[in-house]
MIKELO-389587 format. One record per atom (N, C-alpha, C): x, y, z; residue number from 0; atom name; chain. Coordinates in steps of 0.02 Angstrom, whole numbers. Atoms other than C-alpha are relative to their C-alpha. Layout:
<pts>
PT,X,Y,Z,NUM,CA,A
...
</pts>
This chain:
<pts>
PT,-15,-26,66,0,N,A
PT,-339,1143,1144,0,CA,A
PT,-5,-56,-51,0,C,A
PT,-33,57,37,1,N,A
PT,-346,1042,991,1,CA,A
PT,48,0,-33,1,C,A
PT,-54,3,37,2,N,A
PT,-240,967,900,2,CA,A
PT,-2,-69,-61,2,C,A
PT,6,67,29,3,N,A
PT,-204,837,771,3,CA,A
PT,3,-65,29,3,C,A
PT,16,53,-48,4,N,A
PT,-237,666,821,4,CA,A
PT,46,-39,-45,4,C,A
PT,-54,42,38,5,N,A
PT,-60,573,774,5,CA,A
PT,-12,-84,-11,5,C,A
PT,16,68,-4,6,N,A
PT,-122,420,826,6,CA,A
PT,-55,-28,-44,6,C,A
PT,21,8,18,7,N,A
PT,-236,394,705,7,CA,A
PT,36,-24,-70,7,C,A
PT,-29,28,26,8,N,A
PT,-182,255,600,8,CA,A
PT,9,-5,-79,8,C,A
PT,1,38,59,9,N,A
PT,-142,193,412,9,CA,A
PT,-55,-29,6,9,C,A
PT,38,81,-18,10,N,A
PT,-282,64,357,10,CA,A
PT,3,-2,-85,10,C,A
PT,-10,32,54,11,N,A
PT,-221,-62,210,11,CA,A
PT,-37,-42,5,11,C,A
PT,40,83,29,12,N,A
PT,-345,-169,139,12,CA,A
PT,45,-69,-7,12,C,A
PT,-35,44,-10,13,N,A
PT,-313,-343,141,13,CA,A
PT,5,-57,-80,13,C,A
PT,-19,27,78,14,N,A
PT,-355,-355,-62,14,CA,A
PT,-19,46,-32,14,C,A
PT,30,-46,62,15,N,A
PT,-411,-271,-221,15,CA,A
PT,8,-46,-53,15,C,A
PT,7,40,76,16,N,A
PT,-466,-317,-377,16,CA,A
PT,2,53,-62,16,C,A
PT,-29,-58,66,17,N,A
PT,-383,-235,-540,17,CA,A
PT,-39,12,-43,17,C,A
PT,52,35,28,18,N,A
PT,-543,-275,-635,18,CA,A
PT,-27,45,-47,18,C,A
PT,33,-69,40,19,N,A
PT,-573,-80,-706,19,CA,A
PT,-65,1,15,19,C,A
PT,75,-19,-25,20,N,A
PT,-742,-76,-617,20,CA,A
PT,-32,43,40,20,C,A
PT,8,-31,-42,21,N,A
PT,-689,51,-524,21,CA,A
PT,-13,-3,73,21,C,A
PT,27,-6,-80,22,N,A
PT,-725,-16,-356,22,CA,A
PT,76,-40,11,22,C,A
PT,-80,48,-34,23,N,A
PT,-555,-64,-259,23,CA,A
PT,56,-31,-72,23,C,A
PT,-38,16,57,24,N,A
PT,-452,-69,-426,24,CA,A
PT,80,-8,22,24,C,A
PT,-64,-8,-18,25,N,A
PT,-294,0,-346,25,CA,A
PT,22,-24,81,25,C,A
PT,-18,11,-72,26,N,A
PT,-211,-65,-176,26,CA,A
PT,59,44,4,26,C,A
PT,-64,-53,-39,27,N,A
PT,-146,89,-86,27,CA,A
PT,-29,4,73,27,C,A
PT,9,-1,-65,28,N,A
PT,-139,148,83,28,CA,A
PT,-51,64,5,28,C,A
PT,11,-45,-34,29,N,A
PT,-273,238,180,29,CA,A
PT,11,24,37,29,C,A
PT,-20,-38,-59,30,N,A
PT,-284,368,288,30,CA,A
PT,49,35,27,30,C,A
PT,-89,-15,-4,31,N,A
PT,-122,434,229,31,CA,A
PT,-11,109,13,31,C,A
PT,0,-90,-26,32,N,A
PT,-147,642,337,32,CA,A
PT,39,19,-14,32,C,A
PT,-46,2,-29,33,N,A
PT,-6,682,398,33,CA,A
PT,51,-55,-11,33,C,A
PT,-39,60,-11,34,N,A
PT,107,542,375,34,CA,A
PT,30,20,-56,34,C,A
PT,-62,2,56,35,N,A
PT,255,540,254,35,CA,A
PT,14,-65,-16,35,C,A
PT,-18,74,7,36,N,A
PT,269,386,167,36,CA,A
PT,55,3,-21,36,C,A
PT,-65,-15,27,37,N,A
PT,454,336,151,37,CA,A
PT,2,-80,-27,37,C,A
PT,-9,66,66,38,N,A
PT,432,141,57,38,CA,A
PT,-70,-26,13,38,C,A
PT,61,49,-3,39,N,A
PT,291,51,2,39,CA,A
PT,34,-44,-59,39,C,A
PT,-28,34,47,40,N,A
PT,356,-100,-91,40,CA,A
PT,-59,-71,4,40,C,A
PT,35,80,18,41,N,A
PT,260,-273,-159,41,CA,A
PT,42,-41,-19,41,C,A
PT,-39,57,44,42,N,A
PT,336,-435,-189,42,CA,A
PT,-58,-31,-14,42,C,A
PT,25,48,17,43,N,A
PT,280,-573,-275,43,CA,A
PT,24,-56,16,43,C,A
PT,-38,60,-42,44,N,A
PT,298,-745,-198,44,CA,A
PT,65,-46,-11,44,C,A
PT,-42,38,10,45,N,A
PT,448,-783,-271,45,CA,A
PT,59,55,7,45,C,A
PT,-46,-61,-16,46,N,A
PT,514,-622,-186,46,CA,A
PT,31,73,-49,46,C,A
PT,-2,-66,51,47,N,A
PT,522,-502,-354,47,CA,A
PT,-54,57,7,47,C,A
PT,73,-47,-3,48,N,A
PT,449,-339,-329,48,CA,A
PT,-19,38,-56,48,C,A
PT,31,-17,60,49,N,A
PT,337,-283,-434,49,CA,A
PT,-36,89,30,49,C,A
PT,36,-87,-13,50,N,A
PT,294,-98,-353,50,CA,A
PT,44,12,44,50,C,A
PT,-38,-29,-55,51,N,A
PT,382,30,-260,51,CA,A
PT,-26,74,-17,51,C,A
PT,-13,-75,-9,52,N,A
PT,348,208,-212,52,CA,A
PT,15,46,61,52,C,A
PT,-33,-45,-65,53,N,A
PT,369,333,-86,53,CA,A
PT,-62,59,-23,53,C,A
PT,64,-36,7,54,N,A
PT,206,446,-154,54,CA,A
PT,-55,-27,35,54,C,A
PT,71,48,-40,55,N,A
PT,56,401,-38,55,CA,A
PT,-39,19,-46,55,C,A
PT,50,6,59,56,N,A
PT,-58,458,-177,56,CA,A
PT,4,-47,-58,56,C,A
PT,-6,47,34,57,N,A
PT,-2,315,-273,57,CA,A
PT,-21,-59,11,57,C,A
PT,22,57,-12,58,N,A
PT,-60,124,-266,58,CA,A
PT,27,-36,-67,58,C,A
PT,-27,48,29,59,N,A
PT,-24,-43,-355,59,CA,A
PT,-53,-3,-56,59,C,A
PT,42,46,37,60,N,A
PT,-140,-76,-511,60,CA,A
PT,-9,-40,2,60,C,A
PT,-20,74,-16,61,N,A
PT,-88,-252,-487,61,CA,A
PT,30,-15,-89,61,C,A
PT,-33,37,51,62,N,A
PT,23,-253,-650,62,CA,A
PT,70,9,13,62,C,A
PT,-98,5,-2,63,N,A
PT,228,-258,-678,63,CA,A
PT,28,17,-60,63,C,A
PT,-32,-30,73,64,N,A
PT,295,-183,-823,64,CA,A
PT,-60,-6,-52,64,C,A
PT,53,36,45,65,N,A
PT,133,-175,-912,65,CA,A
PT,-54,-82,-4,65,C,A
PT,9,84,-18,66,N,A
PT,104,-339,-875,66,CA,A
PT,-85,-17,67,66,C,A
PT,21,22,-80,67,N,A
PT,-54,-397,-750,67,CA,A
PT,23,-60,29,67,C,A
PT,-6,58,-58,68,N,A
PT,-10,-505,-620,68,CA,A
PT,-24,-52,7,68,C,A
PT,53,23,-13,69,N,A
PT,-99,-652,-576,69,CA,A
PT,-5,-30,77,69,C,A
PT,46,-9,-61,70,N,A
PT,-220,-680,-441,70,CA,A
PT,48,-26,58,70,C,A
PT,-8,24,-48,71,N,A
PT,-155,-726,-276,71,CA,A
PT,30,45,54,71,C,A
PT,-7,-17,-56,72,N,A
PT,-62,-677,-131,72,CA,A
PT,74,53,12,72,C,A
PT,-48,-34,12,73,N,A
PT,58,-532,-127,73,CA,A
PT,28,34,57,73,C,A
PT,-8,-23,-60,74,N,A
PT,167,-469,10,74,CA,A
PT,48,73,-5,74,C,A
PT,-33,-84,-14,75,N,A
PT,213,-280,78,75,CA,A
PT,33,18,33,75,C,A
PT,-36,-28,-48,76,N,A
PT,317,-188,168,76,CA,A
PT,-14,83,-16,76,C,A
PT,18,-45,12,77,N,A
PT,270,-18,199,77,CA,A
PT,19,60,68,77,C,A
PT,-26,-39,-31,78,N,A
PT,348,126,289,78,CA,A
PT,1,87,28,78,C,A
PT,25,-81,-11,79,N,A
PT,279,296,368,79,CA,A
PT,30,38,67,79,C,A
PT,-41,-55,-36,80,N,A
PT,349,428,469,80,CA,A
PT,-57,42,31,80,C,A
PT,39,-47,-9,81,N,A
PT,232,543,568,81,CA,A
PT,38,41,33,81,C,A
PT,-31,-56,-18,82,N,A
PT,277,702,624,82,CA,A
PT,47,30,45,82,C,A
PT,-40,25,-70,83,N,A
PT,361,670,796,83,CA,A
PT,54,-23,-51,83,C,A
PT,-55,58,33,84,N,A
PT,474,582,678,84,CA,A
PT,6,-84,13,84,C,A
PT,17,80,-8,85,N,A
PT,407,415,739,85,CA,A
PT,-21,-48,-70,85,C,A
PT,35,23,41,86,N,A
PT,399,277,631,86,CA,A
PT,-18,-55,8,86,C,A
PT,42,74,-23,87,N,A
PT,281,132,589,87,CA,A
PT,21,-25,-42,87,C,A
PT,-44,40,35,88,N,A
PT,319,-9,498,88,CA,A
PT,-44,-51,-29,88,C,A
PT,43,44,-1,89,N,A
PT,191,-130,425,89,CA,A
PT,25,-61,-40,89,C,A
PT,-20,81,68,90,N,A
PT,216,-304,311,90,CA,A
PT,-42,-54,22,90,C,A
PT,60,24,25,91,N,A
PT,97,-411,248,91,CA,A
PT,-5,1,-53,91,C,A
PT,-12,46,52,92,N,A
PT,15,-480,135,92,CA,A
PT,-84,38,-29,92,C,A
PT,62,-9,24,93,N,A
PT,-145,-419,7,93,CA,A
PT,-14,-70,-68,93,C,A
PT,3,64,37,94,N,A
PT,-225,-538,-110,94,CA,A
PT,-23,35,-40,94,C,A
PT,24,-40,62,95,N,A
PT,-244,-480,-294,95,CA,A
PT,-95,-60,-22,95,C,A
PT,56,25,35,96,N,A
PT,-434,-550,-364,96,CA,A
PT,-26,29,-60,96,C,A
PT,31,-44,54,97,N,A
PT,-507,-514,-526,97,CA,A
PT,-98,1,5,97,C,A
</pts>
């Protein structure tokens, strides 16, 4: 019989560039089916976060109150639930580029 294939993962890029060129502008999560996202948060290396949601159709522009960011190395924590009620757990790090 089929069925959905649970195991079929998240996949977070490991950057984006905010650049308005349309290509990789926003850093969000793919491959979000099935899955319930319950935190996606960013710090900035001095541990302030600058994003948080709980919408998987959402992503980071790479700004902070209006504000862009600048370039470098930003770290995540990110939190999904699949249907079993299992959850995954990721953290890491994307790198903003313009």
């Amino acid at each position: 019989k089929m069925g959905i294939d649970y195991t079929m993962h998240e996949m977070i890029p490991t950057g984006f560039s905010p650049n308005g060129d349309g290509r990789n502008d926003i850093f969000s999560i793919k491959n979000m089916n099935f899955q319930r996202l319950l935190e996606f948060k960013i710090y900035n290396r001095w541990g302030q976060e600058v994003f948080a949601t709980t919408d998987s159709k959402k992503g980071w522009d790479g700004t902070y109150k209006g504000v862009a960011q600048e370039l470098g190395v930003y770290n995540y924590i990110i939190r999904v639930v699949i249907p079993n009620g299992q959850q995954r757990v990721y953290k890491g790090n994307v790198t903003l580029v313009r």
